[in-house]
N, C-alpha and C positions, 0 to 999 in steps of 0.2 A: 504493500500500500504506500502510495506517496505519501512522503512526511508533510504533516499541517505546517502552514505557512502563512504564518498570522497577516502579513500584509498582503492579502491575497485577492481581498476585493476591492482594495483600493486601485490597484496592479490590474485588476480586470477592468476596472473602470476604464482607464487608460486604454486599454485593447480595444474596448468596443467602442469609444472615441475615434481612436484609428480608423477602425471598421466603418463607422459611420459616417465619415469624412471620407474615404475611398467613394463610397457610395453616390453621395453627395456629389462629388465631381465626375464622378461617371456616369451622370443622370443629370444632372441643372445645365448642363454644355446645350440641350436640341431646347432647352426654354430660352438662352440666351442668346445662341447662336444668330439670330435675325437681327439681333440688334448689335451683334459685332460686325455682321454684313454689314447694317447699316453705317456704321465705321470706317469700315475696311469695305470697300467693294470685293466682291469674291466670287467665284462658278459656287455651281451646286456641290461639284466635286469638291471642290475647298471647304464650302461648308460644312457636309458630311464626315471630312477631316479634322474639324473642330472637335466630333465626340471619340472616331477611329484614332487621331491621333495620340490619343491617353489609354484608350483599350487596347491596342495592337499591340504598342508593346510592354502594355503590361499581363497581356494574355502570351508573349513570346517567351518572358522575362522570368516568368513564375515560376519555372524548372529550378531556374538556376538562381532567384532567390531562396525557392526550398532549400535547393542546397547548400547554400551560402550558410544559411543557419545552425544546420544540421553539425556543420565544419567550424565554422569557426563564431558559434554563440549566437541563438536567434535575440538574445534581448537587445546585442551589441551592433545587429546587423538590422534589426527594429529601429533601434537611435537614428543610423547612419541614416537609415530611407527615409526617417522623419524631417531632420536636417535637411536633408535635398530637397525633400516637396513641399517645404515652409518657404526654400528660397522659390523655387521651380513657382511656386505660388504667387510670390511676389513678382518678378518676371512675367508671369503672363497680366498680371494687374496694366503692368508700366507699360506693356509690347506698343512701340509705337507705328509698328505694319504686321501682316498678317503672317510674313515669314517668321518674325519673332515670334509670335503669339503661338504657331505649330510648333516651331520647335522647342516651347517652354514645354507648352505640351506632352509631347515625345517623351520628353525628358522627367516631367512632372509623372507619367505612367509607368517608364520604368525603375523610379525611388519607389513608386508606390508597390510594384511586384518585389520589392523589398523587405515590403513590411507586412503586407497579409499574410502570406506564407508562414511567417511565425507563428500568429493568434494561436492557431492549434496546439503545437506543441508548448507552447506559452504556458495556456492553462493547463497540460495534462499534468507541468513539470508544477505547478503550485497547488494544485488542487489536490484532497484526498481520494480514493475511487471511488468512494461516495458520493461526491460532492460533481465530479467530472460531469455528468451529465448534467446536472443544474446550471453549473458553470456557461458550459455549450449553450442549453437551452437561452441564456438570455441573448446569444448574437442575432436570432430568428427576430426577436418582439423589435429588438436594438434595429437591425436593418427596413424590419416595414415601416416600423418612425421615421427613418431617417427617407425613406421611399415615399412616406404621408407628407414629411417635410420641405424634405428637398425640395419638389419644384415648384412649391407654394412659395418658399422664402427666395428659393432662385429667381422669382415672378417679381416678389416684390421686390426684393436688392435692386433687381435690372430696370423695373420703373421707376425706382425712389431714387436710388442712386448710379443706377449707369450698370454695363454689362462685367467692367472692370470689376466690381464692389463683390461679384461670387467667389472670386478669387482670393480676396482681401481678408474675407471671410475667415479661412485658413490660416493667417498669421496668430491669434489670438489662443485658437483651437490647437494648434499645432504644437504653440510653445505650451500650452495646458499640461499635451500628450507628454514635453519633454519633460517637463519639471515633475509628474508622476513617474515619469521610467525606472529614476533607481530604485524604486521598490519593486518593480520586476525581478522575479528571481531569474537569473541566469541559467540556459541553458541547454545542451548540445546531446547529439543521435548519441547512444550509448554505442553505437556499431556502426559498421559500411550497411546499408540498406540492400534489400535482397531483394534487384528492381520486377525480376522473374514471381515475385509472390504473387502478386496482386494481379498480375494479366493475364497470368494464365489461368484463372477462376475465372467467372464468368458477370457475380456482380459488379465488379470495378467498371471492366472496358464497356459493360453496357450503360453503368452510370455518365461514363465519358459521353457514348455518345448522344442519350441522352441529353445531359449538360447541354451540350452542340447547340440541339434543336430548340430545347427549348430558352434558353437565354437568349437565342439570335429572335424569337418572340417577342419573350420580355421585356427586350430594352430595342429592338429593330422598331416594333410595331409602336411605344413610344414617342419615339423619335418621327416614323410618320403622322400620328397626329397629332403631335405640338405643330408640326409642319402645318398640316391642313389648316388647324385652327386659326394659326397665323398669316400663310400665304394664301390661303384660301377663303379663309372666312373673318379674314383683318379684325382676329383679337387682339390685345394686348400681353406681352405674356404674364401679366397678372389674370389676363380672363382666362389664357391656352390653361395654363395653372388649376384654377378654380375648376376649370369646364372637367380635366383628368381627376380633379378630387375623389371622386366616389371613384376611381380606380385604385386612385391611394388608399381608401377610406377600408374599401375590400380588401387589400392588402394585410392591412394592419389587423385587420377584424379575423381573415382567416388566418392569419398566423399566429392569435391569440387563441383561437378555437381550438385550432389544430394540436396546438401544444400542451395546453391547459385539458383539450378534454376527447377531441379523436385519436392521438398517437398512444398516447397512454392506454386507451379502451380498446382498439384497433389493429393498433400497429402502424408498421411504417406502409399496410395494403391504402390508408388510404392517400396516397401519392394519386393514384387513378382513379379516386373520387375527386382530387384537385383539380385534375386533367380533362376530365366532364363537364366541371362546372367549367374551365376556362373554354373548352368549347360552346357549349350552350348561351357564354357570354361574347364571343365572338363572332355567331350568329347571328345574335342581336344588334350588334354592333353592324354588320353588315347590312341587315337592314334599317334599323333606326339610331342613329348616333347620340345615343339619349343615357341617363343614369342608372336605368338599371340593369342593360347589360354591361355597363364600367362597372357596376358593383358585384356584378356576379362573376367577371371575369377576374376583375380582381381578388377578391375571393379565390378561385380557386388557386391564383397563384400562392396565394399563401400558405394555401390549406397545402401543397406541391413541398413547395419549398422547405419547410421547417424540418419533414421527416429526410429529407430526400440527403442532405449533406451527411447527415449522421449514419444514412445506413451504408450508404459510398464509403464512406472511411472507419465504417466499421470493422472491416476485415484490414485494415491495416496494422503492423506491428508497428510497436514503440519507436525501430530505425528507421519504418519508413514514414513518418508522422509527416516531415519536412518535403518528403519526393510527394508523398501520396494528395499531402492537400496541396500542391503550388504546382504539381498536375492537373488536376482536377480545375483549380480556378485559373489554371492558365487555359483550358478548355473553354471552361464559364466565357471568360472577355473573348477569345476566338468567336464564339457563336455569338457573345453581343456585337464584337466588331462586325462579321461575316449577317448578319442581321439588319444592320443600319444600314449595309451597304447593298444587300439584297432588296429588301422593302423598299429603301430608299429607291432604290431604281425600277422596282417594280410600280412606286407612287406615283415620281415621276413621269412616267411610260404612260400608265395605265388606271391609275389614280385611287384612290382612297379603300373604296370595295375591293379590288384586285389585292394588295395588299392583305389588308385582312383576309380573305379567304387564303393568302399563301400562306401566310401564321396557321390558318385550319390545319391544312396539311402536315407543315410540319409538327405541332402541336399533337396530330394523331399518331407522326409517327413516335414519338416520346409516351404516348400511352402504348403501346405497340412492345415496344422495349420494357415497359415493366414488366412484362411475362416472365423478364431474365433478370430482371435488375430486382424483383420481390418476388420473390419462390413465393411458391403456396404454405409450404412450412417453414416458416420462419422464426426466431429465436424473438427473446422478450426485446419491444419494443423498445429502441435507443433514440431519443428526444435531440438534435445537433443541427448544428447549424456549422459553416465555414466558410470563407470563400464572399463576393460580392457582386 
């Protein structure tokens, strides 16, 4: 059993801080984006590089932050990627042209595939085995706040104060995260990680590609309608914001349900109950662009998401804590990059319906994959979260 470590939830705090701010900027970029055009003249392709430029390479990066940590200390190699994306933050605030502003970007994604990769092993190493899964459990409730949040405050920062001020955001929070750090316990792979364990079972690579389809969903389909809202139906992104609310709202809602009272009673089968409603809510969506298919669709991503990390890195051992989650979320941002850039073109093309119905698709094929990714007999229920 891991030794208790009294400053342990201060030290978490800190973590899902991180976690919450990763999220944040990987999400409030397709609310603000229009008004950095408006700045910056820029193609569609530029734009869209506004959000791929922070998920590409931090969906590339994430390997070899995992193992960065693994090697030589994930509290230490935590610090370092914090450092970078407080400056990397401040940088894209000042960009005074659009090449700067990408490559803070760039740069801003890969400090941040620095730092997620740790969370995991973070808490396994301060938590007792009792406690571990609690621990995990609060990154799920932490991320759909920050999902309820984020483009609401992204909305207002960018009207109240300018498109610069999302970024700005980040220095205050950032130095928070540092000035908590050294009560992170320190801590590294007991071993070389055994990269053969995990892919040749059958849960993991299907979690992978899972993962794929449906974050390129999640965060593609997003991104096409802040778009709409804005280029289409000249909101403001304080309205694009509000108008996605009841998808945030669902968010937050099914990933308090899901944890608090499906996975527990259930298991992690119901992942494709998640998967149903986000279909039946995109449906909707298809035909009427209104709140209660954002609510229902939202919804099931929650209801999706909270069981779905835990049971993915459930089969993983202690050495390969660092490979297995910064795989995994390096997967995660690949299908949100691979998503924005899909939908996006498909919006563009073919417009708002086309889209959505692509998200159908791939959406079923992620229900599809649960067949492999949750046996029918499965062990007791593991409540987790990782990744953003």
């Amino acid at each position: 059993m891991t030794q208790l470590y009294r400053r342990r939830w201060p030290a978490l705090c800190a973590l899902l801080l991180a976690e919450a701010m990763n999220l944040f900027d990987s999400t409030v970029m397709p609310i603000a984006a229009p008004a950095a055009r408006a700045d910056h003249p820029m193609s569609d392709t530029a734009l869209q590089w506004l959000t791929n430029g922070y998920t590409l390479p931090f969906g590339l990066l994430l390997i070899a932050g995992g193992r960065l940590g693994d090697v030589f200390g994930r509290r230490r190699v935590f610090v370092i990627g914090m450092l970078v994306f407080v400056l990397c933050s401040v940088l894209c605030a000042w960009a005074p042209h659009v090449a700067v502003l990408l490559t803070a970007r760039v740069v801003q994604g890969a400090s941040a595939a620095l730092i997620i990769p740790q969370t995991f092993g973070l808490i396994r190493a301060m938590f007792a085995e009792d406690e571990v899964a609690r621990a995990l459990g609060t990154i799920g409730p932490v991320m759909a706040l920050s999902a309820l949040c984020g483009p609401v405050a992204g909305g207002l920062l960018t009207d109240a104060a300018g498109w610069r001020s999302v970024f700005l955001v980040n220095v205050p929070l950032g130095l928070a995260v540092l000035a908590v750090a050294p009560l992170i316990r320190e801590d590294r792979a007991p071993g070389r990680p055994r990269l053969g364990g995990l892919l040749r079972g059958r849960v993991f690579p299907a979690s992978l590609a899972g993962s794929l389809l449906f974050f390129a969903v999640m965060n593609g389909l997003v991104f096409v309608l802040v778009l709409f809202l804005q280029l289409r139906e000249g909101k403001t992104p304080t309205g694009a914001a509000v108008t996605l609310l009841p998808w945030s709202a669902g968010l937050a809602l099914g990933s308090w349900i899901a944890g608090s009272v499906l996975v527990p009673r259930f298991g992690n089968r119901v992942m494709r109950l998640g998967l149903v409603l986000v279909l039946a809510g995109l449906a909707g969506i298809a035909v009427s662009f209104t709140a209660v298919p954002l609510l229902v669709a939202g919804f099931g991503l929650g209801v999706f998401t909270v069981p779905f990390f835990g049971n993915a890195l459930s089969v993983a051992a202690p050495e390969e804590t660092g490979w297995a989650s910064g795989l995994l979320n390096a997967v995660q941002q690949l299908g949100a990059t691979a998503g924005v850039a899909l939908l996006g073109a498909v919006f563009f093309r073919f417009g708002t319906s086309a889209a959505v119905l692509a998200s159908m698709v791939l959406i079923a094929g992620v229900l599809a994959l649960t067949a492999v990714m949750v046996p029918e007999r499965e062990r007791a229920p593991s409540v987790g979260a990782g990744g953003s």
